[in-house]
C-alpha positions, 0 to 999 in steps of 0.5 A, a space after each residue: 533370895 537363894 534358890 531352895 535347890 542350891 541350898 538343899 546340899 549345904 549341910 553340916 554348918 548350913 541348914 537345908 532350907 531358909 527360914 520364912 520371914 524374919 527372926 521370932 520373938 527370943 523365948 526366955 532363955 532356960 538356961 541358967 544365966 546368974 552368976 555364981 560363987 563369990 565376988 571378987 574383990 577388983 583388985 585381986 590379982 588372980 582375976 589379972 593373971 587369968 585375964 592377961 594370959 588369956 587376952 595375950 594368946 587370944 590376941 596372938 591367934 589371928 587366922 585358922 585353917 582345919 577340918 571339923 565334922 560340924 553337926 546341926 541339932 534342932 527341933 526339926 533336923 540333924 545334920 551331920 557332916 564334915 568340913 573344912 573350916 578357915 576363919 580370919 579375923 576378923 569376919 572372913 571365913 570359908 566352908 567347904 562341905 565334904 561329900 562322898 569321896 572327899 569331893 566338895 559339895 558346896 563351899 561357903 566364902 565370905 570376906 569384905 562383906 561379900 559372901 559366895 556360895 557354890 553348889 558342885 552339882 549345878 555349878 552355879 555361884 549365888 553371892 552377895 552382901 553379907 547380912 547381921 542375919 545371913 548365919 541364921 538364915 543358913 544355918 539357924 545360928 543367930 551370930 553375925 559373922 565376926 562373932 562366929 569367926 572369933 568362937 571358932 578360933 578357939 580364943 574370942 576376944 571381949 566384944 568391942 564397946 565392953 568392959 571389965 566389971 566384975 570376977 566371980 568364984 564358983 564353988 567348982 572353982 570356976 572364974 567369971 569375968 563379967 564384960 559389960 557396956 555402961 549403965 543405962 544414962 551414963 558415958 563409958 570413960 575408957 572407949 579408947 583404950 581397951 588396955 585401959 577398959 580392963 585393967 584400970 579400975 576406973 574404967 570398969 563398968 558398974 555391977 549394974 552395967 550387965 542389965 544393959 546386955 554383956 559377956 560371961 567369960 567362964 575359965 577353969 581352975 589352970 586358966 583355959 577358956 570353958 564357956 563364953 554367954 552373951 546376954 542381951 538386955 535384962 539378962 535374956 541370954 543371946 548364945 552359949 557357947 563351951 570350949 572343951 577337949 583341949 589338945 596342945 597343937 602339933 608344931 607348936 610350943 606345948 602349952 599352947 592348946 586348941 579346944 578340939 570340941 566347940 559347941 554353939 547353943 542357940 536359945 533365942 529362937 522357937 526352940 533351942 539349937 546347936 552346932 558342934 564342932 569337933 575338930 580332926 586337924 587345926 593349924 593356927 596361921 599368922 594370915 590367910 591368902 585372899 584368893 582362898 577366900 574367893 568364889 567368883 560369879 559364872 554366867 549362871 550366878 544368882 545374886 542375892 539380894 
């Protein structure tokens, strides 16, 4: 267990505390979760256009470096505080709280399954395994790692094991595209191929598929990603999560935009929270080095266990 004092600088991302003992019961999720509009018939070919175009800049994004300043809202706390962010795909990350005078206060890094934390004011070094439940017990941000780096750059991609099912049309002009597994008994045909999963009409996972847990995929009237929900099991909702304030990327062609603002909803938990990230600079990368993603052990580290 980490010490409570090496956590207590660890704000913006990272909650100043742990939370006792484990994950409570999710509330039901007050927001709303049905889908809208009218169904789409598979074969429509604005549902195709959307998905392609956005399944090919998603998959061209690959790691990011930026600063953001990252603030924490929750029943007992705000935190806010600026950081530098750097995310890979698919589950490294690296966060550095900033303190007075642009000196770095505590820095987050996780890769290979290990994580390294380092407070500037002890000096010490706390590490270990990287647990489905370390995000939420630092931050109250109930994602693993993996999914957390695909949100914050900006393009995530279908979780694996998920298939097209269904697009829908809001009346705002909104699209849906819903991803779901298989219907409760039955095998998925398409596990191999993801190509495949979403845009072979026989591999599509029935209507019915979304009671068993799934992804809402949200994009406006010219084709940019707005929102993201997950759903577990009978439709209690996981996470939601918006993409707004889109700016094109400095160096880079000019239809390629970024949403400078990702917001983070969390209502699986005693009462709902969020983390907002409002991007000052972002640069896409093609990798990052291993070494920034690195904190090694002192003589005076602690291992979690």
């Amino acid at each position: 267990m980490i010490p409570r004092a090496v956590l207590v600088p660890l704000v913006g991302l990272l909650l100043s505390l742990f939370v006792a003992g484990c994950r409570t019961t999710p509330l039901d999720a007050h927001l709303e979760t049905r889908l809208r509009g009218s169904r789409l018939p598979d074969e429509d070919t604005r549902t195709e256009h959307v998905l392609r175009r956005y399944l090919e800049s998603s998959g061209a994004r690959a790691a990011l470096r930026g600063s953001a300043r990252v603030t924490l809202v929750g029943p007992d706390f705000k935190l806010n505080r600026p950081q530098r962010i750097l995310v890979e795909r698919p589950a490294r990350l690296r966060f550095e709280i900033i303190g007075l005078f642009d000196q770095i206060a505590a820095m987050l890094a996780v890769s290979g399954g290990n994580f390294g934390f380092y407070e500037a004011r002890t000096g010490e070094v706390s590490y270990g395994r990287v647990t489905p439940s370390l995000l939420w017990d630092l931050a109250k941000i109930d994602l693993d790692v993996p999914e957390l780096v695909e949100l914050l750059l900006g393009a995530p991609m279908p979780s694996p094991g998920l298939a097209r099912s269904s697009a829908w049309l809001e009346p705002s002009g909104r699209m849906a595209i819903v991803f779901a597994g298989s219907a409760k008994g039955e095998s998925h045909p398409c596990r191999e191929s993801s190509e495949r999963e979403f845009f072979d009409p026989d591999c599509f996972a029935p209507d019915d598929a979304l009671e068993e847990g799934g992804e809402l995929f949200y994009f406006d009237s010219v084709g940019r990603l707005v929102e993201v929900r997950s759903l577990a099991p009978e439709g209690q909702l996981r996470y939601r999560v918006t993409f707004e304030d889109y700016r094109a990327l400095a160096g880079t062609d000019p239809e390629v935009a970024f949403p400078n603002r990702t917001t983070i909803h969390s209502p699986g938990v005693e009462t709902e929270s969020s983390a907002r990230f409002v991007w000052k600079q972002v640069m896409l990368a093609e990798e990052l080095s291993d070494r920034l993603f690195e904190i090694h052990p002192t003589a005076g580290s602690t291992r979690r266990k």
